[in-house]
C-alpha positions as CSV (number, residue, x, y, z in Angstrom):
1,X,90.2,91.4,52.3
2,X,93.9,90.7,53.8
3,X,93.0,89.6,57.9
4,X,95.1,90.5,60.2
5,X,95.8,89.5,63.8
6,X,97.1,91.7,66.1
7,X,98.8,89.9,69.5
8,X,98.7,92.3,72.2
9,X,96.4,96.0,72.9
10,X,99.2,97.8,74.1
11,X,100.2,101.0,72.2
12,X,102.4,98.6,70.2
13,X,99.3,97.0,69.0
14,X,97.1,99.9,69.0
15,X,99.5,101.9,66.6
16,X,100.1,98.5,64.4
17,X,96.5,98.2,64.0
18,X,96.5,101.9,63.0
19,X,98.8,101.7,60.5
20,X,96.9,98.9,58.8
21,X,93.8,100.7,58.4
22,X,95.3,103.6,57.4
23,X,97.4,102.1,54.5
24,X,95.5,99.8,53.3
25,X,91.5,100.3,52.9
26,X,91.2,96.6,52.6
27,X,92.1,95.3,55.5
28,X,90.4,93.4,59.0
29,X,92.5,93.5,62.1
30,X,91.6,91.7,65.1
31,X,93.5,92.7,68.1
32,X,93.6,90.1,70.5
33,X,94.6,90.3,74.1
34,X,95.1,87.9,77.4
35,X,93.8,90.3,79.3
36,X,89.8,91.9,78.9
37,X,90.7,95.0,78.8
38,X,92.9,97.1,76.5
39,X,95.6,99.5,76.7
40,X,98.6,97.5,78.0
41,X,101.1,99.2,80.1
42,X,99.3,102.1,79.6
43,X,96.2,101.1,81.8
44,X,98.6,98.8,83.9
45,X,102.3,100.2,83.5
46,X,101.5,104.6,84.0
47,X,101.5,105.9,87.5
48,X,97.9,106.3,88.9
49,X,99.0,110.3,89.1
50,X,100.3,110.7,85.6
51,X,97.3,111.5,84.3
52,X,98.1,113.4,81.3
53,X,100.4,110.2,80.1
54,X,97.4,108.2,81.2
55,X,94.8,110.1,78.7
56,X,96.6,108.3,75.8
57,X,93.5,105.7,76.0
58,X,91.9,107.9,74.3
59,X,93.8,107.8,71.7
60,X,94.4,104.3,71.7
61,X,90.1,104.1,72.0
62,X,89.9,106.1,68.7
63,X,92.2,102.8,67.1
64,X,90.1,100.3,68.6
65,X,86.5,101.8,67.8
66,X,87.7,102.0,64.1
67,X,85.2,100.0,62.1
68,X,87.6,97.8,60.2
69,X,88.9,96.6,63.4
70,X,88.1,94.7,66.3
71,X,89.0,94.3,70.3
72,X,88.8,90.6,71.6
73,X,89.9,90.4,75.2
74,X,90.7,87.6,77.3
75,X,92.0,85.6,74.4
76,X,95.5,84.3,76.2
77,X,97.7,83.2,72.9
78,X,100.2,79.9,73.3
79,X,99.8,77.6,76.5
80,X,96.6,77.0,77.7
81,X,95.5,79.3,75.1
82,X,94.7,80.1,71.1
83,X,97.7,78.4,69.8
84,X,100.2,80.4,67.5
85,X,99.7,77.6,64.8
86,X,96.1,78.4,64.9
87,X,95.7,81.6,64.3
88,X,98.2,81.1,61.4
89,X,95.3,79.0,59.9
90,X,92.6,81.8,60.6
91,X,94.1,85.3,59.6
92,X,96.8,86.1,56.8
93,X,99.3,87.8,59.0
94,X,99.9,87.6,62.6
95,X,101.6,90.5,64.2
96,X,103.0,89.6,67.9
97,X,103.1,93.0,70.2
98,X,103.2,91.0,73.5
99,X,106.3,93.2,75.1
100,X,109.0,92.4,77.5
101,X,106.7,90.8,80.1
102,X,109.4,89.8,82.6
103,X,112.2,91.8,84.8
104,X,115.8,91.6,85.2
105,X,117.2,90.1,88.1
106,X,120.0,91.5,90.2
107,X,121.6,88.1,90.8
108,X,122.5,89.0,94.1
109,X,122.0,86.6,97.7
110,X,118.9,87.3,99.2
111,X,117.2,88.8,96.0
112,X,114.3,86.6,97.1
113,X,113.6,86.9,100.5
114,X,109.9,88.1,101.2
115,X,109.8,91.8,101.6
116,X,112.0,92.0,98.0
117,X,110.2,92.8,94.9
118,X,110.1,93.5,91.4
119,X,108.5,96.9,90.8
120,X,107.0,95.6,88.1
121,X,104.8,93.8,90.8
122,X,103.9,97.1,93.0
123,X,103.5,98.7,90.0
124,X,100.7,96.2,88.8
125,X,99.5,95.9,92.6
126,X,98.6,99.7,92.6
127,X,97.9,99.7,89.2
128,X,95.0,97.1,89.6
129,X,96.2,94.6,87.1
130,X,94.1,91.7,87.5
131,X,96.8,88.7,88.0
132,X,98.5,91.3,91.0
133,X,98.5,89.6,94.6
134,X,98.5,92.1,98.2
135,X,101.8,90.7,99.4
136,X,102.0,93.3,101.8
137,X,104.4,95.5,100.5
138,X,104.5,98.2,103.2
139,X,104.3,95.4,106.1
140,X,106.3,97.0,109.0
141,X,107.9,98.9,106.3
142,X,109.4,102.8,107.3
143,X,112.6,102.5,105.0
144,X,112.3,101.5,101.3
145,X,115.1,100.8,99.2
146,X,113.8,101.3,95.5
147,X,117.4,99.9,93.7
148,X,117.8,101.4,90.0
149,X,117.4,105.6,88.8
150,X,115.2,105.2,85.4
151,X,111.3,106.5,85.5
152,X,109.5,103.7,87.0
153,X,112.1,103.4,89.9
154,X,110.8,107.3,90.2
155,X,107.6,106.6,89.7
156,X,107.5,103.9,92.6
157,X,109.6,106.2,94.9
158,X,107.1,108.9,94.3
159,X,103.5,106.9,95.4
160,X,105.4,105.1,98.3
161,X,105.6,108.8,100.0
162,X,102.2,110.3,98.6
163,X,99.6,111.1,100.7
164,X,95.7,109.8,100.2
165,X,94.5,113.0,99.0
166,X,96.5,113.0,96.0
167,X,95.5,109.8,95.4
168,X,91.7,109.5,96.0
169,X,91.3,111.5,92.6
170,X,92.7,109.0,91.2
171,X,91.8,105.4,89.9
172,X,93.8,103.3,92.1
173,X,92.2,100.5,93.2
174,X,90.6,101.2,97.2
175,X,92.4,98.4,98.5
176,X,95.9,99.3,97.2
177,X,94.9,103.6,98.5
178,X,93.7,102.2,102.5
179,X,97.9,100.4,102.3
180,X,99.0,103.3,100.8
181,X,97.4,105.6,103.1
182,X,98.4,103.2,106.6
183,X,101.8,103.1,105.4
184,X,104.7,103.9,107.4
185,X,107.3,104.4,105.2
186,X,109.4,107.8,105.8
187,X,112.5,107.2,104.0
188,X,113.2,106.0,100.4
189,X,116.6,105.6,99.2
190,X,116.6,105.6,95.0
191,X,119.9,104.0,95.0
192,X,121.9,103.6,91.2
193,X,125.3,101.7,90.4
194,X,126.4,104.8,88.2
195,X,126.0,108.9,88.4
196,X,124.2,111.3,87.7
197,X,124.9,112.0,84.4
198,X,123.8,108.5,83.6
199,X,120.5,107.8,85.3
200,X,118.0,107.2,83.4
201,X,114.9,109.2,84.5
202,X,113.6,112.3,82.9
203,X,113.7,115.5,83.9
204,X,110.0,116.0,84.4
205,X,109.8,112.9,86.2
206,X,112.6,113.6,88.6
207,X,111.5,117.5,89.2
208,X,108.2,116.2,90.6
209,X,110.0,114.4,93.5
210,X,110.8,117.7,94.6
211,X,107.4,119.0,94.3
212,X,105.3,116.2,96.6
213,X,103.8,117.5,100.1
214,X,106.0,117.1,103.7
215,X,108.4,115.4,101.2
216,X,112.5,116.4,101.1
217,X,114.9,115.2,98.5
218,X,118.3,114.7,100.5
219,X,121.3,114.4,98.2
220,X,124.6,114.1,99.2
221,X,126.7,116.5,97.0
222,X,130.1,113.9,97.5
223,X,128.4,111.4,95.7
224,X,127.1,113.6,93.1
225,X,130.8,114.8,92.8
226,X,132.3,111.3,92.0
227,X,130.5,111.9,88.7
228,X,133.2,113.0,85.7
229,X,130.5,115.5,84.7
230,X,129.0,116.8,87.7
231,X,131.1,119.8,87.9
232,X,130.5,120.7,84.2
233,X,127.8,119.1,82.9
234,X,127.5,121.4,79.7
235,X,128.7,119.2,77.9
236,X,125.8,116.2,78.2
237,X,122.9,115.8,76.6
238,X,120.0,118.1,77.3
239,X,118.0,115.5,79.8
240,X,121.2,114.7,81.4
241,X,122.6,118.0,81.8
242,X,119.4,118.9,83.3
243,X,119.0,115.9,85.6
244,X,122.5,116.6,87.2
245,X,121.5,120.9,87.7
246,X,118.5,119.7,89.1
247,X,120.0,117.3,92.0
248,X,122.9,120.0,92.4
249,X,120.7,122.6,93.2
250,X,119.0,120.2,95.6
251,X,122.3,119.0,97.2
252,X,123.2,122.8,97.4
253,X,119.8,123.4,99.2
254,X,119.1,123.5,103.6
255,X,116.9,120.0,104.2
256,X,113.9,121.2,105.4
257,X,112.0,119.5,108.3
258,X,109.5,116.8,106.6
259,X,108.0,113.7,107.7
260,X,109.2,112.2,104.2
261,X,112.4,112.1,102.4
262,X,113.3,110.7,99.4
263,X,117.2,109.9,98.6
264,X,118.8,109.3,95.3
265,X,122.0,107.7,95.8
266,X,124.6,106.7,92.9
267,X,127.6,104.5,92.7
268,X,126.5,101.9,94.3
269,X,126.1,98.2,93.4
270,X,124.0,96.0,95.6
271,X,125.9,92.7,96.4
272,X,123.7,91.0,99.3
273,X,120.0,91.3,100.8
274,X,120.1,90.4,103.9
275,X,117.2,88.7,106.8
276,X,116.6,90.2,109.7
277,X,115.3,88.3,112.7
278,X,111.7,87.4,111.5
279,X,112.9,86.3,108.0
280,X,112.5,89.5,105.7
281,X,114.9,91.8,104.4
282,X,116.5,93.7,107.0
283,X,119.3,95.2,104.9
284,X,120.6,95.8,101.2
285,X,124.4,95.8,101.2
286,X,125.9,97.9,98.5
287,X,129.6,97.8,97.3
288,X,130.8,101.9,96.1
289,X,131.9,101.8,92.9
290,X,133.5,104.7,90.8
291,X,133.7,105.5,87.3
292,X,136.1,103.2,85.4
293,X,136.6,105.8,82.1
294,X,135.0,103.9,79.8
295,X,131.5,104.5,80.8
296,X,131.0,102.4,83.7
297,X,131.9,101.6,87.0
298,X,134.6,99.4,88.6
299,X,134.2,98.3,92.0
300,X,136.2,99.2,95.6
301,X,136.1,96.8,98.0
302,X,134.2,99.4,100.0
303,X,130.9,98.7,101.2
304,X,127.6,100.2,103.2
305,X,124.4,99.0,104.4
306,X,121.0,100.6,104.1
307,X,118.2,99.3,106.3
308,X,115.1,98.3,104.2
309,X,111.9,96.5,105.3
310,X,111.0,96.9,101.6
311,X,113.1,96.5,98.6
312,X,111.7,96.7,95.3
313,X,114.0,96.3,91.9
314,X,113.7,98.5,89.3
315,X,116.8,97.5,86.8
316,X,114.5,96.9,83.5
317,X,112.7,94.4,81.7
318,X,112.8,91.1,79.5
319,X,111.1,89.7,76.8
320,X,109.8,86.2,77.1
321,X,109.3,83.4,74.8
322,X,106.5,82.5,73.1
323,X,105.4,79.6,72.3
324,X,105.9,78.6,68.4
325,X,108.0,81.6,67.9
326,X,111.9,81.7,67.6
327,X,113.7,83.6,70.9
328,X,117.0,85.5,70.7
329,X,117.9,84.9,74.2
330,X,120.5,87.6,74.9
331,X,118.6,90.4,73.6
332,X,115.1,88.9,74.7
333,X,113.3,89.8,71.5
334,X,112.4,87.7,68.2
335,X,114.7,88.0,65.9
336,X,113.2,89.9,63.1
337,X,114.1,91.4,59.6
338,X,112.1,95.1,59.5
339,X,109.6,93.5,61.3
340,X,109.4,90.0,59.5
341,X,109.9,86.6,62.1
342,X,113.1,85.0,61.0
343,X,113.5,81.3,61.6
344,X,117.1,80.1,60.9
345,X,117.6,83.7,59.0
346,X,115.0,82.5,56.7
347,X,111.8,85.1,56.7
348,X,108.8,83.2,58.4
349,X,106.0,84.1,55.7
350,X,102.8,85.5,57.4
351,X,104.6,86.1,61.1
352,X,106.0,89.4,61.8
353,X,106.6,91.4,65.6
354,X,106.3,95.0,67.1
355,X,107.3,96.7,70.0
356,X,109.4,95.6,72.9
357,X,109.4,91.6,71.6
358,X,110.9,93.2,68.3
359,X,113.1,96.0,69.5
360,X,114.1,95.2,73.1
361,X,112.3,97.7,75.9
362,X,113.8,100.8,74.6
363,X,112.1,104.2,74.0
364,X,109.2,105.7,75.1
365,X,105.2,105.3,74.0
366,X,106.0,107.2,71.1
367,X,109.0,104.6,69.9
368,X,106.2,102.6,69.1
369,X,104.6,104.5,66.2
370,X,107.6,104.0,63.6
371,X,108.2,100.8,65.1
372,X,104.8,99.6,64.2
373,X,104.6,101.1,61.0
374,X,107.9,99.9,59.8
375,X,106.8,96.3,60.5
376,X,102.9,97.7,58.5
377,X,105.5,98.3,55.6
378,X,107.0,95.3,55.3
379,X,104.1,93.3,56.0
380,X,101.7,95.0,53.3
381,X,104.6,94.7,50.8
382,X,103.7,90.9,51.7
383,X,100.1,91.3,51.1
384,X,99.6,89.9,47.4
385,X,101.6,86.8,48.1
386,X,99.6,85.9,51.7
387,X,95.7,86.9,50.7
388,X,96.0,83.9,47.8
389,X,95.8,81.9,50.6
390,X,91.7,80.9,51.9
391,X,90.6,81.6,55.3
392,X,87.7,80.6,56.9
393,X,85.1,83.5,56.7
394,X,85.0,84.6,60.4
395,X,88.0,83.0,62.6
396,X,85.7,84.6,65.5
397,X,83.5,82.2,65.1
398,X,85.7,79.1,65.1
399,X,87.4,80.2,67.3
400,X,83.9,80.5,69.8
401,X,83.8,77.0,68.5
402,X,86.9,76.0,69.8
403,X,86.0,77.4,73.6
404,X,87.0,80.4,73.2
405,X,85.0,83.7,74.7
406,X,86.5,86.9,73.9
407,X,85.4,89.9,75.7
408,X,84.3,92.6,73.1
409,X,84.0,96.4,72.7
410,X,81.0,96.2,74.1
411,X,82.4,93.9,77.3
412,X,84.9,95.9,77.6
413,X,82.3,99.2,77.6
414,X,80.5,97.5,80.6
415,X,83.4,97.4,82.8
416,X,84.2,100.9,81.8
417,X,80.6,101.6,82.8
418,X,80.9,99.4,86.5
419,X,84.4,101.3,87.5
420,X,83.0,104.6,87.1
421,X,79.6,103.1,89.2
422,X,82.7,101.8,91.9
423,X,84.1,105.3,92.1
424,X,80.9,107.1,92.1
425,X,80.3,104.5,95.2
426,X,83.3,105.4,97.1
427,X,82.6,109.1,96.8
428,X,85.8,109.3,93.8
429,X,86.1,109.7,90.2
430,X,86.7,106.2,88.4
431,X,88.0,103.0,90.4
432,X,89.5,100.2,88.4
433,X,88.0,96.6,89.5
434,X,91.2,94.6,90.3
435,X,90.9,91.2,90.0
436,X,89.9,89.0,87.1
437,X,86.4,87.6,88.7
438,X,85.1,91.4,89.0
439,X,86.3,91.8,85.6
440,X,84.9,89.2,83.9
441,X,81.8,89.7,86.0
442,X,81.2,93.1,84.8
443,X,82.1,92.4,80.8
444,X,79.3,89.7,80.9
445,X,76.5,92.6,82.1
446,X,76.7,93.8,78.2
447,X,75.1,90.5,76.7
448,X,73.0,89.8,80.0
């Protein structure tokens, strides 16, 4: 039997491990992951409200209950962990799906002051992810600055004005839903370097913005018209022409009277956060830009402020390296040949990457299908060469040897089983335990 280890739960590993039991009937595949439970960004990364995207797990369950495979959680992989040169010696392949598991920075003065954050990090503060921290994002907090116009800068601008009863049906951790619902904040500005015709959110995405209660969506139509393609977008792409109708017809619109707004604002660059009096951001400074006819924007030497008691940065994400691995550091991925590790252009035999660490973080969920199953190809066409090698007969059991305590299907089952006991508590549906010692706490009631 070829044994496979699969770095990462995410759909990226999900689909990977898919592919190998589905093309190959004689295969293992252990998916590991640092955290206990599965899913990735889909348990940690989709809005609490996006239900229908969330469902995916069940997709992604149907992967991991497959017989020929197995889930080991809480098995971290490099420092402090399972070393890549170990599990080397205990499967045949190794297949790294750990994504891009840091953000791009602005590079701006006063990025760093408290009250400016990743979004990544509200994201995984609402979203329960158990290494989050309450930094009090909303403290003193009534205007938000959310800086970048892709889908998660949407998403963020879209909880910060919800109201509890949208979210109580959902599994947002209680903590995170009391902040949420004590907040303050009336204003978000959704503020983009480009136009219209360039953001990068979705259609669907954006069109709910309009639909959220006591909530207005204020655009101002002379920014919208510094766009090349805002008078005629017919000429775009489907999204993007449909992105730029949709804010025209808002622009076009009477504001009605809410005790929310939400404002997406284009050519803009930020330049400068600045303090106020008790230390936190006060202000985002922004320099207007214009199109510069090649498909970006030049500076003008003009400049506004937006007051912000909350700023949180929303410009993408970066792969990391991993230890034992070679790193492309411009492109933050591992460089790769259809899949296969490349060490100094030379194929690595037995180490090969998917998802975001192989392609950059590009697409959507569904990217990740052919992505996995291109690397599947190229590492079955492998196959005869790498099983001549011996294993030991069960690297779970070394590696239990070694220290190591995964948190299995059936761990993983009992926290299932203690969030939808925490939700039944709180008079909701299911309510993710957020931090690692409730986790951990609940995985070990399946052997107990």
């Amino acid at each position: 039997m070829l044994r496979v280890a699969v770095v990462g739960s995410g759909p990226s590993g999900c689909y990977t491990a898919q592919s190998l039991v589905q093309l190959d009937r004689d295969v293992l595949v252990d998916v590991l992951d640092r955290l206990p439970c599965p899913y990735g960004l889909v348990r940690y990364g989709v809005a609490p409200d996006h239900e229908k995207i969330k469902s995916l797990q069940n997709t992604l369950r149907t992967i991991l209950e497959d017989e020929r495979v197995r889930f080991l959680g809480g098995v971290p992989v490099g420092p402090g962990g399972v070393p890549t040169a170990r599990l080397r010696e205990l499967y045949h392949a190794v297949v790294y799906c750990v994504g891009a598991a840091t953000d791009r920075r602005l590079g701006i003065p006063g990025e760093d002051l408290p009250g400016s954050w990743s979004a990544t990090e509200f994201v995984s503060w609402y979203s329960a992810h158990p290494d989050a921290v309450d930094d009090g994002f909303l403290r003193g907090a009534r205007s938000a600055v959310v800086i970048g116009v892709g889908n998660v800068a949407v998403d963020v601008a879209r909880i910060l004005v919800r109201g509890v009863a949208e979210l109580s049906g959902t599994d947002m951790p209680q903590a995170a839903l009391d902040t949420l619902a004590a907040g303050r904040v009336a204003d978000v500005h959704m503020v983009g370097r480009r136009g219209p015709s360039q953001a990068r959110f979705t259609t669907k995405e954006l069109r709910e913005l309009g639909a959220l209660p006591d909530t207005a969506v204020l655009v101002d139509p002379a920014e919208l018209a510094l766009d090349p393609a805002y008078g005629d977008p017919s000429g775009l792409p489907g999204t993007q022409r449909r992105n730029v109708e949709v804010l025209r017809g808002w622009a076009e619109r009477t504001a009605p009277e809410t005790a929310r707004r939400i404002r997406p604002r284009f050519f803009l660059r930020p330049v400068e956060l600045t303090a106020d009096d008790d230390g936190r951001v006060g202000t985002v400074r922004f320099e207007r830009t214009v199109p510069d006819g090649c498909g970006g924007v030049t500076g003008t030497g003009r400049y506004t402020e937006i007051e912000a008691r909350l700023v949180l940065r929303s410009v993408g994400y970066r792969g990391v390296p991993l230890e034992g691995l070679p790193f492309d550091a411009a492109s933050g991925t591992v460089p790769h040949r259809a899949g296969r590790v490349l060490r100094a252009d030379a194929v690595a035999p037995g180490e090969y990457v998917s998802g975001w660490i192989k392609r950059g973080p590009t697409g959507v969920i569904g990217t990740n299908r052919p992505c996995a199953k291109e690397t599947v190809t190229s590492l079955l066409a492998d196959a005869a060469s790498l099983v001549r090698r011996d294993l030991p007969a069960d690297p779970l059991r070394l590696l239990r040897t070694e220290g190591v305590e995964p948190v299995e299907w059936a761990g993983w089952q009992a926290i299932e089983r203690a969030e939808a006991g925490l939700g039944a508590a709180l008079g909701r549906r299911v309510v993710k335990l957020p931090d690692w010692e409730a986790l951990l706490a609940a995985a070990r009631t399946a052997t107990a």
